[in-house]
DRENMAR-782207 format. One record per residue (C-alpha): residue in three letters; chain; residue number from 1; x negated, y, z. Coordinates in Angstrom, 2 decimals. Example, Ala and Ser with C-alpha at 12.3 -4.5 7.8 and 13.67 -1.06 7.14 Angstrom:
{"ALA","A",1,{-12.30,-4.50,7.80}}
{"SER","A",2,{-13.67,-1.06,7.14}}
This chain:
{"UNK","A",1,{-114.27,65.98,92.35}}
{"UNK","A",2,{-117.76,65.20,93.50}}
{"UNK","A",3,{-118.23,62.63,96.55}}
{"UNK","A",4,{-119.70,64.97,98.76}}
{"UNK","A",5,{-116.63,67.46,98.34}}
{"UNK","A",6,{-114.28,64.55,99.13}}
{"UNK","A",7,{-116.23,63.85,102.04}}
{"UNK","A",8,{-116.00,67.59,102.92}}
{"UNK","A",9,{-112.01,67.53,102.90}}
{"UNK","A",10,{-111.92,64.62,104.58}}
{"UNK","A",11,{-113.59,66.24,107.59}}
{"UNK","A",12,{-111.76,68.76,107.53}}
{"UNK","A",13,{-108.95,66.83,107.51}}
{"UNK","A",14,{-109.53,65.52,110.60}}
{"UNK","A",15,{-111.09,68.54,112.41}}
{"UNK","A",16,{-107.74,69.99,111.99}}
{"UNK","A",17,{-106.43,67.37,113.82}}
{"UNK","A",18,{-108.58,67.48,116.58}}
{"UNK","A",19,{-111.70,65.29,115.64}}
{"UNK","A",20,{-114.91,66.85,117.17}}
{"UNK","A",21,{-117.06,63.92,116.06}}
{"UNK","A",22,{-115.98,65.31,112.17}}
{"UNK","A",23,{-116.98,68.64,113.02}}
{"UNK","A",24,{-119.82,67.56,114.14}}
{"UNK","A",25,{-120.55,65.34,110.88}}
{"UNK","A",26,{-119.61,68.01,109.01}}
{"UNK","A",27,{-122.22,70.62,110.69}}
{"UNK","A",28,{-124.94,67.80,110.50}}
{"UNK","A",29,{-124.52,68.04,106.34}}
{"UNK","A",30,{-123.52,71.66,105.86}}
{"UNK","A",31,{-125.76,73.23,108.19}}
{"UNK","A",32,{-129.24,73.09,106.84}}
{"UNK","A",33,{-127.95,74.72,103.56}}
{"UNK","A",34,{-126.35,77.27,105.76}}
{"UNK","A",35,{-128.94,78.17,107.84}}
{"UNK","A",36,{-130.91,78.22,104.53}}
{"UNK","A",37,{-129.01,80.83,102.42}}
{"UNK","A",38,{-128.73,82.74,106.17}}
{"UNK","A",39,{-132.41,82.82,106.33}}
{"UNK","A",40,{-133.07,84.27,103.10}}
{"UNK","A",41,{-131.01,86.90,102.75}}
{"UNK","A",42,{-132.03,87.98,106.49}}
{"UNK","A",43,{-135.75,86.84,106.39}}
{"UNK","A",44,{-135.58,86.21,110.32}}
{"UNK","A",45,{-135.15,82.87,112.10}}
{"UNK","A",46,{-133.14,84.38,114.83}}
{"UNK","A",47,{-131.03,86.09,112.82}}
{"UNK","A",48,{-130.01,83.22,110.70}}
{"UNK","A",49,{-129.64,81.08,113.76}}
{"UNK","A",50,{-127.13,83.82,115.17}}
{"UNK","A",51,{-125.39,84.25,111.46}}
{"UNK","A",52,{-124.86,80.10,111.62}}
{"UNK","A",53,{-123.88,80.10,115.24}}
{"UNK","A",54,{-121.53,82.60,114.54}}
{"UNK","A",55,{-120.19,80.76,111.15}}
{"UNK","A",56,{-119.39,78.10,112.45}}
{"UNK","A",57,{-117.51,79.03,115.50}}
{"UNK","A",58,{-115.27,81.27,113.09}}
{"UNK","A",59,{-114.88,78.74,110.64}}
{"UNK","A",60,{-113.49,76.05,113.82}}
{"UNK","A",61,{-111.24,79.06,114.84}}
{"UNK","A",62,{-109.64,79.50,111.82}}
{"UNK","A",63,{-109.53,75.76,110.14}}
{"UNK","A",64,{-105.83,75.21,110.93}}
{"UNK","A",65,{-105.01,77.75,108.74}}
C-alpha cells in the first residue's frame, strides 16, 4: 500500500470518529484532483465546483458506513 493511501485511511479513520480537522486534511489533498476530473468531464467551472461541493458533503454523510 502506497503512503498516500495510508494517509487516506487514516483520515478517514478519524473523520469517522468525529475529526473535522481530518476532513479537512483530507479535502485539502483530494480536492484538486476532484475538482479536476469534475471539470473535464463537465467543461464548466461552476459545474465542477457544484459536482465537488456536492461530493463531498455525500461522501461526510455516508463515511460511517
Amino acid at each position: 500500500m502506497d503512503i498516500e493511501k495510508e494517509k487516506t485511511g487514516r483520515l478517514i479513520e478519524q473523520i469517522q470518529g468525529g475529526s473535522k480537522e481530518a476532513f479537512e486534511e483530507l479535502y485539502r489533498l483530494t480536492s484538486p484532483k476532484a475538482y479536476f476530473i469534475a471539470l473535464k468531464i463537465t467543461q464548466n467551472e461552476h459545474d465542477a465546483e457544484d459536482i465537488l461541493q456536492e461530493s463531498y458533503i455525500k461522501a461526510l454523510e455516508k463515511i460511517g458506513e
